[in-house]
C-alpha positions in Angstrom: 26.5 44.9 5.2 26.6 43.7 8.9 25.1 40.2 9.7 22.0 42.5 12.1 21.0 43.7 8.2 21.6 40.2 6.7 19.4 38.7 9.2 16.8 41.2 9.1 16.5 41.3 5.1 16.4 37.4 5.4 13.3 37.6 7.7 11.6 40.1 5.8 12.1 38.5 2.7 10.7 35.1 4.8 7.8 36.7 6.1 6.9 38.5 2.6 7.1 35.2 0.9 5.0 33.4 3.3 2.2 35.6 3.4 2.2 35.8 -0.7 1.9 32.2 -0.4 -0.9 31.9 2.4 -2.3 34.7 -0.1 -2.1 32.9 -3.5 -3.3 29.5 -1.6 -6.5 31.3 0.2 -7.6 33.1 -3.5 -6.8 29.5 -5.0 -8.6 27.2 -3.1 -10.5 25.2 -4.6 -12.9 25.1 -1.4 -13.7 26.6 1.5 -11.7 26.7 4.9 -14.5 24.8 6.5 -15.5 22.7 3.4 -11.8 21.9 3.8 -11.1 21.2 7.2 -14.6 18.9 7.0 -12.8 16.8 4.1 -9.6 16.2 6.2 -11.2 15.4 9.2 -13.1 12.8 7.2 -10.2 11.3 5.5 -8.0 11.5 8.7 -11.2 9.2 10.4 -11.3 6.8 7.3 -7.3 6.5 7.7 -7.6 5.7 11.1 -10.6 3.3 11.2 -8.0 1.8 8.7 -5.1 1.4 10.9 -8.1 0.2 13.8 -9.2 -2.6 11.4 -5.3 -3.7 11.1 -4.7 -3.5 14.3 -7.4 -5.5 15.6 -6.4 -8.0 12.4 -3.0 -8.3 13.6 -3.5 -8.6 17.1 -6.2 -11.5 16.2 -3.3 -13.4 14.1 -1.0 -12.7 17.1 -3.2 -14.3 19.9 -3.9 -16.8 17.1 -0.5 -17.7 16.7 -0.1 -17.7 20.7 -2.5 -20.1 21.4 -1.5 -22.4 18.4 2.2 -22.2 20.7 0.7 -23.1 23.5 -1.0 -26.0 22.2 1.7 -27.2 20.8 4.0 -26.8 24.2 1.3 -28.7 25.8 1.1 -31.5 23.4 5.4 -31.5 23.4 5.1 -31.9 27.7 2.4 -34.7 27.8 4.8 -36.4 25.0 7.9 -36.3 27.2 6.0 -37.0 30.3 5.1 -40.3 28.7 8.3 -41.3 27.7 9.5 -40.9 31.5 
């Protein structure tokens, strides 16, 4: 058997097994395409209002932390500029 047949069974056998699957999955589900599509777009939204709320929570702790810094850089200069 040349590799040009090896190949070519290997792709069949690929292609027959992925359209068994895609076959077996449509006559399975347990909704529809739509009905399906409509709960992943859903629970892709809730995921990323998610990550939005972290973000926005981080970033708050971050500036926080920034102007706690700053603060504190400005209170360490007007303490050595009084001990000049």
């Amino acid at each position: 058997m040349s590799n040009t047949d090896t190949a070519v069974g290997f792709l069949s056998g690929l292609l027959l097994g992925a359209s068994a699957g895609l076959l077996v999955g449509l006559l399975t589900a347990p909704a529809s395409g739509q009905e399906t599509r409509r709960r992943w777009r859903r629970r892709v939204e809730d995921e990323a209002d998610d990550l939005r709320r972290k973000g926005r929570r981080a970033a708050k702790g971050a500036s926080e932390r920034i102007g706690e810094g700053i603060e504190e850089g400005q209170r360490q200069v007007r303490k050595a500029l009084k001990h000049e």
